[in-house]
VMD Tcl script that draws the C-alpha trace (Angstrom):
set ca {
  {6.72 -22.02 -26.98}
  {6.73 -23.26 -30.67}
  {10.08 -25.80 -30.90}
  {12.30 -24.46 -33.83}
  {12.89 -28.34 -35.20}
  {9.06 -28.55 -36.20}
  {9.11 -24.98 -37.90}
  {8.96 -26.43 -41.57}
  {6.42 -28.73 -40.48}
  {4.21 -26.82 -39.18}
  {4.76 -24.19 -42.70}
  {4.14 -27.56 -44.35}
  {1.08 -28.70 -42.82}
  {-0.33 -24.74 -43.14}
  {0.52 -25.39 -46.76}
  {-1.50 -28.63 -47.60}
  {-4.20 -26.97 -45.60}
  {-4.44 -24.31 -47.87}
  {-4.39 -26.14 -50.58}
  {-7.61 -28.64 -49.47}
  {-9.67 -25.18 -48.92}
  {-9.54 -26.33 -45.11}
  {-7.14 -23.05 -43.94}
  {-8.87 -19.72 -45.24}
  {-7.67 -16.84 -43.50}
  {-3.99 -15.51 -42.47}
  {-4.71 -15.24 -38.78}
  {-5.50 -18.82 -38.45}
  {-2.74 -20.03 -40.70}
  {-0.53 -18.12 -38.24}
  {-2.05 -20.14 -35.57}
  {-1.33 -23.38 -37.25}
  {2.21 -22.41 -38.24}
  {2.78 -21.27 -34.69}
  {1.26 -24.11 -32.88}
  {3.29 -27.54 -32.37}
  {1.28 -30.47 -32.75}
  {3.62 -32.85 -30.86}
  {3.53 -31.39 -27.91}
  {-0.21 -32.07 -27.61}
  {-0.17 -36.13 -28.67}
  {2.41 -36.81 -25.26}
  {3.09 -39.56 -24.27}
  {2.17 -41.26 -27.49}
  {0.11 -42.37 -29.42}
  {-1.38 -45.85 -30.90}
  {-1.30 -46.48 -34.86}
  {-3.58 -49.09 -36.35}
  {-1.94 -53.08 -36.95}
  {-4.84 -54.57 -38.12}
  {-7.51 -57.17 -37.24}
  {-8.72 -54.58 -34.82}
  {-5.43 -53.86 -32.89}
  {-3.44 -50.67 -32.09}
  {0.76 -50.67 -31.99}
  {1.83 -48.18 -29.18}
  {4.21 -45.54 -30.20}
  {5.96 -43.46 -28.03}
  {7.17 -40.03 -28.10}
  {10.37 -40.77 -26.16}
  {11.16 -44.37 -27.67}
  {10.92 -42.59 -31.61}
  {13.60 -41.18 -33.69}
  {12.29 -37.40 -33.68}
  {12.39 -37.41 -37.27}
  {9.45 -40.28 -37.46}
  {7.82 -38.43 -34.27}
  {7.35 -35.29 -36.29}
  {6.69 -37.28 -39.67}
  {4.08 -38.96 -37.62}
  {2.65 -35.61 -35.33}
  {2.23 -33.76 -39.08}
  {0.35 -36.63 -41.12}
  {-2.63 -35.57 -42.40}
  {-4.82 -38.31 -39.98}
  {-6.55 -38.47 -36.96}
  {-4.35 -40.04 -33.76}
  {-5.51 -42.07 -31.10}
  {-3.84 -40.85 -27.89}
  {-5.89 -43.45 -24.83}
  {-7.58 -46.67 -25.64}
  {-10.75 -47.69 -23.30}
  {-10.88 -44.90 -20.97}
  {-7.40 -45.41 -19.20}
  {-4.74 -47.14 -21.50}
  {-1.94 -44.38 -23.13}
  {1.06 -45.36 -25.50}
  {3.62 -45.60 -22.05}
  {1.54 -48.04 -20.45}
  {1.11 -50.69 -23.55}
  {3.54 -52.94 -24.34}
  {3.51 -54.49 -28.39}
  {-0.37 -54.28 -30.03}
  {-2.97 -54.05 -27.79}
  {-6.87 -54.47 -28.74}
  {-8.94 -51.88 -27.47}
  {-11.76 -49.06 -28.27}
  {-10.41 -46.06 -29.11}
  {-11.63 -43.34 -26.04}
  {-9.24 -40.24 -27.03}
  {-7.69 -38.62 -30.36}
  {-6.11 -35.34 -32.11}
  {-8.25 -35.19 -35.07}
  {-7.29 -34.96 -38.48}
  {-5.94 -31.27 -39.19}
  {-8.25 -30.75 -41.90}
  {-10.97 -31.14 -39.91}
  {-9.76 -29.03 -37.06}
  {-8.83 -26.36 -39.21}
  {-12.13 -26.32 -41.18}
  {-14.10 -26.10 -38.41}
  {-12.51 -23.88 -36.55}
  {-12.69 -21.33 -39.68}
  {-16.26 -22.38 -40.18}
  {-16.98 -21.00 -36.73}
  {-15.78 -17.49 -37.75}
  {-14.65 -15.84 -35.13}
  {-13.64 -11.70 -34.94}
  {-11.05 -10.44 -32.55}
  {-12.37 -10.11 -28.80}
  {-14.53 -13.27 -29.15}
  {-15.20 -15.83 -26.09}
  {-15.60 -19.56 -27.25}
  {-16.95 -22.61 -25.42}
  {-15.20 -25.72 -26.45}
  {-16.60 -28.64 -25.87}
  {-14.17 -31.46 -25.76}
  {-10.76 -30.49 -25.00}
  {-9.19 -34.06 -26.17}
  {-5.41 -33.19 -26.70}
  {-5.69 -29.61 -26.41}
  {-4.49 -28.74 -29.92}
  {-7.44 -27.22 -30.88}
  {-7.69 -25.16 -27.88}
  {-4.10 -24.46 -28.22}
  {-5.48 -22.84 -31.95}
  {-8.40 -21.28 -30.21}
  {-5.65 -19.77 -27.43}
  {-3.28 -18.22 -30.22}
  {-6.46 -16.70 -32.34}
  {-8.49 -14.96 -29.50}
  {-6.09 -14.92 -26.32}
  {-6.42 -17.60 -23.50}
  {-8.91 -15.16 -21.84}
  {-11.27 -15.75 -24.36}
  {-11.07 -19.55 -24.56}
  {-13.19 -22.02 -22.57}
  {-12.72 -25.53 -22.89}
  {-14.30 -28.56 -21.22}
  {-13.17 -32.08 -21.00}
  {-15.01 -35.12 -19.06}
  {-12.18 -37.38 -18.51}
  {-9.59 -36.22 -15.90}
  {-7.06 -38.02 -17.06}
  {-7.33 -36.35 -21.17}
  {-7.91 -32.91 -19.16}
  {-4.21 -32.89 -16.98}
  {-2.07 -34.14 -20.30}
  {-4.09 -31.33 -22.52}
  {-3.51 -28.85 -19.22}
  {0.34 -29.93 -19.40}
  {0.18 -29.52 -23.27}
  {-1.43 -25.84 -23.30}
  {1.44 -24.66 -20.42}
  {4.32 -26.04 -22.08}
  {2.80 -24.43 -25.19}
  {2.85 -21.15 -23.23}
  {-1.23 -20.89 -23.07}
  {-2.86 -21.01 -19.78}
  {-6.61 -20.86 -20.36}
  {-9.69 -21.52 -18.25}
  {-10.20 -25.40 -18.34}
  {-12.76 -27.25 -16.90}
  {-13.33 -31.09 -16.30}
  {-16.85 -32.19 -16.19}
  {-19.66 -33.02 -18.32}
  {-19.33 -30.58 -21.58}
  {-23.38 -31.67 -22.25}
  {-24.18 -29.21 -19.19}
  {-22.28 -26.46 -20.75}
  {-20.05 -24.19 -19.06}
  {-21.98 -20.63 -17.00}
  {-19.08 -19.57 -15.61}
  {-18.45 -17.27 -17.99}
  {-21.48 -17.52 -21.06}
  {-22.89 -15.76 -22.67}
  {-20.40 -16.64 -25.50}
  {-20.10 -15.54 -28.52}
  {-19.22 -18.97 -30.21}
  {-19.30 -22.93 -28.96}
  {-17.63 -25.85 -30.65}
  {-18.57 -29.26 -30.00}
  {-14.85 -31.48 -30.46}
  {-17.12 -34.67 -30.34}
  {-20.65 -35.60 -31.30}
  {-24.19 -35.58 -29.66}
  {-27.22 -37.16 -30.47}
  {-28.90 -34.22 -29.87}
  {-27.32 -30.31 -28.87}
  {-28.19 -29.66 -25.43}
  {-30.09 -26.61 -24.99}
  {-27.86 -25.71 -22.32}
  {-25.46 -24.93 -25.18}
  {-28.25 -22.44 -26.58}
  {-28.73 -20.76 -23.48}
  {-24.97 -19.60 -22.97}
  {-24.71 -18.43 -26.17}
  {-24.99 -14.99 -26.99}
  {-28.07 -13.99 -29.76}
  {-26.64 -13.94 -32.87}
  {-23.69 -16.06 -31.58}
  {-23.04 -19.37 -33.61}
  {-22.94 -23.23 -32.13}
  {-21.25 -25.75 -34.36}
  {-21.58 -29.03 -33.47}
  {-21.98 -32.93 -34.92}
  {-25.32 -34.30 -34.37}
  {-26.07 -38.26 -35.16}
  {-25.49 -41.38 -33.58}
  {-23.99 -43.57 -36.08}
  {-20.38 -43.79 -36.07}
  {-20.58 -42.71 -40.28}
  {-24.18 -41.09 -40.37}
  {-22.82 -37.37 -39.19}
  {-23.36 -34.11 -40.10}
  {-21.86 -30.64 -38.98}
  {-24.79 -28.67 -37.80}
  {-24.32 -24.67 -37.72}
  {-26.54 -22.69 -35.68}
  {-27.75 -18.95 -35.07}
  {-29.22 -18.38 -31.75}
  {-31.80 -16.13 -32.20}
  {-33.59 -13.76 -29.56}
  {-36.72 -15.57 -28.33}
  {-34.25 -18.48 -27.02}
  {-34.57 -20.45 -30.13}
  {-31.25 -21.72 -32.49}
  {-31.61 -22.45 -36.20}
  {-29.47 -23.36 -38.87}
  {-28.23 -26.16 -40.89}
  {-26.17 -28.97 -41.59}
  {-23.14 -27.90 -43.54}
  {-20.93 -31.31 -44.34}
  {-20.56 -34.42 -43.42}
  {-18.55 -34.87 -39.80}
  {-17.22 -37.58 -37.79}
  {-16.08 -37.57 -34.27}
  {-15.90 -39.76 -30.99}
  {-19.38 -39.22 -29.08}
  {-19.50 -37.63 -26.02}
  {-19.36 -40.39 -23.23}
  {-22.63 -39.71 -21.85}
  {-23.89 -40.15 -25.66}
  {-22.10 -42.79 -26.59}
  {-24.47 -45.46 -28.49}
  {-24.79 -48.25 -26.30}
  {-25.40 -51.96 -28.81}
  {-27.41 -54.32 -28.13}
  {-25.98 -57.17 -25.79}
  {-26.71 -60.95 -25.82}
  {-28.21 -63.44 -28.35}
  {-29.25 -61.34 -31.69}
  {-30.54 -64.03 -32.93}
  {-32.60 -64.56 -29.49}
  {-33.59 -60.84 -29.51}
  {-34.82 -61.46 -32.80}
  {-36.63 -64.65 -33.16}
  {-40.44 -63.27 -32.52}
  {-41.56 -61.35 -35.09}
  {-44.74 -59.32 -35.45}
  {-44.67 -59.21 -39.58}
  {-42.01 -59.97 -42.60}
  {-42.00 -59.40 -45.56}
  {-39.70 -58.01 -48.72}
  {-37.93 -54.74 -48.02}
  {-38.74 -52.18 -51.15}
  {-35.52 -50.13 -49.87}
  {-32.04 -52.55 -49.71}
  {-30.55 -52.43 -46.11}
  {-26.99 -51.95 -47.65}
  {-27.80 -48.04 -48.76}
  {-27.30 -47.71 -44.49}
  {-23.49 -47.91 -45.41}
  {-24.12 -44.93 -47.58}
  {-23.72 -41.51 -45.24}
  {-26.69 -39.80 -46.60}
  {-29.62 -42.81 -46.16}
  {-27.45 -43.47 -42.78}
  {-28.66 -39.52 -41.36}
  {-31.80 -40.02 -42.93}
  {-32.43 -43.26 -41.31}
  {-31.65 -41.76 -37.69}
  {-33.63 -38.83 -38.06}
  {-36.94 -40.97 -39.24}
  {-36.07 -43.67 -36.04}
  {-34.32 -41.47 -33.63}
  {-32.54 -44.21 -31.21}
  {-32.21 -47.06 -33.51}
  {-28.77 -48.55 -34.35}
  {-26.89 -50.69 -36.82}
  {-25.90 -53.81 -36.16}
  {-24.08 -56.00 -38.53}
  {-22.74 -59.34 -38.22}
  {-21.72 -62.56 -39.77}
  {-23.13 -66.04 -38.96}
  {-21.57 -69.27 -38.58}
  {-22.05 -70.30 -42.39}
  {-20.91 -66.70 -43.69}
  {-24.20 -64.82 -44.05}
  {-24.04 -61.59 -43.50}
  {-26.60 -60.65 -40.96}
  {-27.93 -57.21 -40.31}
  {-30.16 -55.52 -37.76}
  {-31.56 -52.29 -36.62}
  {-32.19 -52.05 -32.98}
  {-34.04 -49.47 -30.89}
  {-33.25 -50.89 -27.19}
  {-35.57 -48.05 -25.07}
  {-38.74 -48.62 -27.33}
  {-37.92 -52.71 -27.56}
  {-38.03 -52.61 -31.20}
  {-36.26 -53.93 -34.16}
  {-35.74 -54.84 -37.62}
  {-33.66 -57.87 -38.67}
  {-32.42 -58.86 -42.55}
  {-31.96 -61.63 -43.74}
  {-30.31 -62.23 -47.76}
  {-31.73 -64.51 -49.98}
  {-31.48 -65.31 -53.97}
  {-33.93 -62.41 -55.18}
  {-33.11 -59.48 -53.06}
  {-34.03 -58.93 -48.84}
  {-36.29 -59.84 -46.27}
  {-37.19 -57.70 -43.30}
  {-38.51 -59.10 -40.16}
  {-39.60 -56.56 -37.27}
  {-40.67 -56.83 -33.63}
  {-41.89 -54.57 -31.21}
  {-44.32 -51.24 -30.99}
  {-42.18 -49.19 -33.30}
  {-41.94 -50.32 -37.19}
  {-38.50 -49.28 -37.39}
  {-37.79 -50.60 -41.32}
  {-41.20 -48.65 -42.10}
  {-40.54 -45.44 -40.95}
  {-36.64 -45.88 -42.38}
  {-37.83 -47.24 -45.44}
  {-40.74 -44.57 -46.20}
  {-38.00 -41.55 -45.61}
  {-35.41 -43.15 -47.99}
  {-38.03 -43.22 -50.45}
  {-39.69 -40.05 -49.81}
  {-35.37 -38.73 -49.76}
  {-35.10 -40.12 -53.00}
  {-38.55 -39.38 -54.94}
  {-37.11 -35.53 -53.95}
  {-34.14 -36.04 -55.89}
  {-31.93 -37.52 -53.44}
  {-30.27 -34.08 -52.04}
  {-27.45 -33.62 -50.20}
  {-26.83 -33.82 -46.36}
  {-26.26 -30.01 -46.51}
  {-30.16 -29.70 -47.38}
  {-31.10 -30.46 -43.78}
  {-32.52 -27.73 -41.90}
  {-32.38 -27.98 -37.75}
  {-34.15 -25.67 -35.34}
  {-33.78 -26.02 -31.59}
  {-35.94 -25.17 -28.92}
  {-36.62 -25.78 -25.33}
  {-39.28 -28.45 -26.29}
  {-37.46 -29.88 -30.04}
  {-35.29 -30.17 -32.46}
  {-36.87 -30.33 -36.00}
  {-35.18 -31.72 -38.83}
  {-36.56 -29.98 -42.46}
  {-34.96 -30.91 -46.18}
  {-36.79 -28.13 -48.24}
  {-40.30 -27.76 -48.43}
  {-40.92 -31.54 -48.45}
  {-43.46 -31.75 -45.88}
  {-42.59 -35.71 -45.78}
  {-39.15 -35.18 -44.96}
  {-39.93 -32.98 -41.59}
  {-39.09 -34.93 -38.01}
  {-39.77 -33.22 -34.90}
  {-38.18 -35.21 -31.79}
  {-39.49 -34.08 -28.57}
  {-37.17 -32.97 -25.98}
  {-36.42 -35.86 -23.14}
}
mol new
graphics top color blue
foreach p $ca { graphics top sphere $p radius 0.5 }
foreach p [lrange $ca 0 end-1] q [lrange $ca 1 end] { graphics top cylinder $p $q radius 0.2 }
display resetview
């Protein structure tokens, strides 16, 4: 049950919520008022210390004071670093990839209002993580109507431990959230808690017609969006993209770089020649979507040389393609390798993007099927990318 010392913080993080637009209805705001975040980020959890390390802090080795000042930030919190490491088991900064967080409230709560749910509804979740957002779900709907799936056994008992001490005992299942959930589909509503390259269509199939999926599609760690679907009767979901979105990729979707030598991986070009599009608008969120939708399985890759130049690459590892840049004096140089242009199909859709008036990511139209997804902004029949089902 709620703990009475975390009352006013709880009122006060339902307040700021409010206020950013992210908290919309009373039944939710109950749920976030009644719902105690620390319970859900045990044992610990790891705070940035710069040049890429983490500082471990625990919930029994903090003042409670800082533990709740730090459970009711308005940020997202890493709870496991690389798959296995927790707060208890690090001693002083550690380096590590970050495998497991509670996202930012702001983002939990706005998507979780976005999905709008009615009374009686059953919800996939996809991604359990800490359990807080189930632990939302649970308090909305009733821990009968909640499904939630989590890949990583380890994540899966602390949230299981987190949702009983919270009084919620709901159906929780460890495995590979990508496959979906039968048991109990069709559902009214799924949530994806991480991203996807692509939404499975398993996801389609156990969801009710007229039901809604919200998920983040995209590869690129900032290159996101929130896509909201309709599943419609003949099998088929559409929708769109409705924000920007960032979240840890589901493991089995996790990008994969490039290993070895770039600059070996690189060094046989089939053409170069002066870019008409800058690289650097890939830092921008919009040109970054764009980009993945016109090269679906290309990646980033920056770096710096030995004498300070920046270096940056697009990769596509299965079609053994890429696109390297190099900075001179006037501007940039593109070199590219392989059977796939990348930089000329990325290119041609930033400037297509942009001769359309550069709109925003919430422009882009998705429709699943069996077969596809299809990506649509307008009527533009340039900016239209069907990729074929694997």
């Amino acid at each position: 049950m709620p703990l009475p010392e975390t009352a006013a913080d709880r009122r006060a993080l339902a307040d700021r919520l409010e206020a950013a637009g992210a908290l919309r209805s009373p039944q939710w705001r109950a749920a976030v008022e009644a719902v105690p975040r620390e319970l859900f980020l045990n044992p610990g959890v790891f705070l940035p210390a710069g040049s890429g390390h983490w500082r471990p802090v625990t919930a029994l080795g903090t003042d409670p004071e800082d533990w709740a000042e730090i459970a009711y930030s308005d940020r997202s919190l890493v709870t496991q670093l690389d798959g296995h490491l927790t707060a208890d088991q690090a001693v002083g900064p550690v380096s590590g990839v970050p495998t497991s967080s509670s996202t930012t409230p702001v983002t939990v709560v706005s998507m979780i209002e976005d999905l709008e749910v009615e009374d009686g509804h059953c919800v996939l979740e996809i991604g359990t993580g800490t359990g807080y957002s189930t632990s939302l779900l649970c308090h909305r709907l009733g821990e009968d109507n909640v499904t939630t799936i989590e890949v990583d056994p380890q994540v899966a008992a602390r949230a299981d431990a987190a949702l009983e001490e919270a009084g919620f005992s709901t159906w929780t299942v460890c495995g590979d959230g990508l496959l979906g959930h039968p048991r109990r589909a069709p559902y009214d509503r799924v949530i994806a808690t991480c991203a996807v390259r692509r939404i499975p269509y398993a996801w389609v199939r156990q969801t009710k017609p007229g039901g809604f999926i919200l998920a983040t599609v995209g590869s690129w760690a900032y290159g996101t969006g929130l896509a909201k679907l309709t599943v419609n009767e003949d099998g088929s979901a559409e929708g769109s993209v409705i924000g920007k979105s960032s979240f840890m990729h589901a493991r089995s979707q996790a990008p994969q770089p490039p290993a070895g030598d770039l600059s070996a991986r690189t060094a046989y070009a089939d053409s170069e020649r002066a870019v008409k599009v800058p690289p650097t608008v890939l830092e921008e969120w919009m040109p970054a979507f764009l980009a993945q939708l016109a090269a679906p399985g290309a990646h980033v890759v920056r770096a710096t040389g030995g004498d300070g130049d920046r270096h940056l690459y697009v990769f596509d590892t299965e079609r053994e393609s890429f696109a390297a840049f190099m900075e001179h004096g006037s501007g940039w140089t593109v070199r590219q390798g392989g059977p796939v242009p990348l930089w000329d199909d990325i290119e041609r859709a930033l400037m297509e993007w942009r001769q359309a008036g550069s709109p925003g990511i919430e422009s882009v139209r998705l429709r699943i099927t069996r077969g596809a997804h299809t990506y649509a902004i307008g009527d533009h029949t340039r900016l239209r990318w069907e990729h074929r089902a694997v």
